[in-house]
C-alpha positions in Angstrom: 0.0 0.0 0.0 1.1 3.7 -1.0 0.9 6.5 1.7 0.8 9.9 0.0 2.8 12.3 1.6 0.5 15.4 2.1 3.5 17.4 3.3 5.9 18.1 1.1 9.4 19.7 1.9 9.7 23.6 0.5 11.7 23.3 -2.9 14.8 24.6 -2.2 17.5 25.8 -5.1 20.3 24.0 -6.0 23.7 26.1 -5.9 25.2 24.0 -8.9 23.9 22.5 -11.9 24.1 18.5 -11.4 27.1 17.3 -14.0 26.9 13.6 -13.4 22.8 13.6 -14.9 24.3 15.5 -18.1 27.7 13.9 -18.6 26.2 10.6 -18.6 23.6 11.4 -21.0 26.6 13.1 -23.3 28.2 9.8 -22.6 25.1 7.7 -23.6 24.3 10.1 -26.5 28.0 9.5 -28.0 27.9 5.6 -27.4 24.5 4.7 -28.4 24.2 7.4 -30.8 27.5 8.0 -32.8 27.8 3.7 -34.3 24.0 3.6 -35.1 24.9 6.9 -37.5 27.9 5.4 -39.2 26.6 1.9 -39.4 26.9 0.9 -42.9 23.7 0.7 -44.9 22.0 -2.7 -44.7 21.9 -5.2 -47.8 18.8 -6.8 -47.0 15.9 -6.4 -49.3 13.1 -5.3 -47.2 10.7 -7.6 -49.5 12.8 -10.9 -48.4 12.3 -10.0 -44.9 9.1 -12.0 -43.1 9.7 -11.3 -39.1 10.9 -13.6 -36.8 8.7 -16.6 -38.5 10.8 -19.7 -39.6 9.7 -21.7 -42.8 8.1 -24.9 -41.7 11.0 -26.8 -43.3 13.2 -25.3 -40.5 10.7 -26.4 -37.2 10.1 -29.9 -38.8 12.9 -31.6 -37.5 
């Protein structure tokens, strides 16, 4: 069970801006982000593609 908390502290104001939230999104951004853009192009025909479903010649064995 939840208990709302009907009395919330004042908001108070940070002194610095909080560097570890942003660097680690910069990080994540240049990780995740950079590869994906200079992947190279994929050579699958989008036609020849049928999901994840395997012919029934593969799941008769």
């Amino acid at each position: 069970m939840t208990c709302l908390d009907t009395t919330p502290l004042p908001a108070r104001r940070a002194a610095q801006i909080p560097l570890a939230p942003l660097a680690a999104a910069l990080a994540l951004l240049l990780v995740m982000g950079v590869p994906a853009l200079l992947a190279p192009p994929a050579t699958l025909n989008p036609g020849d593609w049928h999901g994840n479903a395997a012919p029934s010649l593969v799941t008769r064995r």
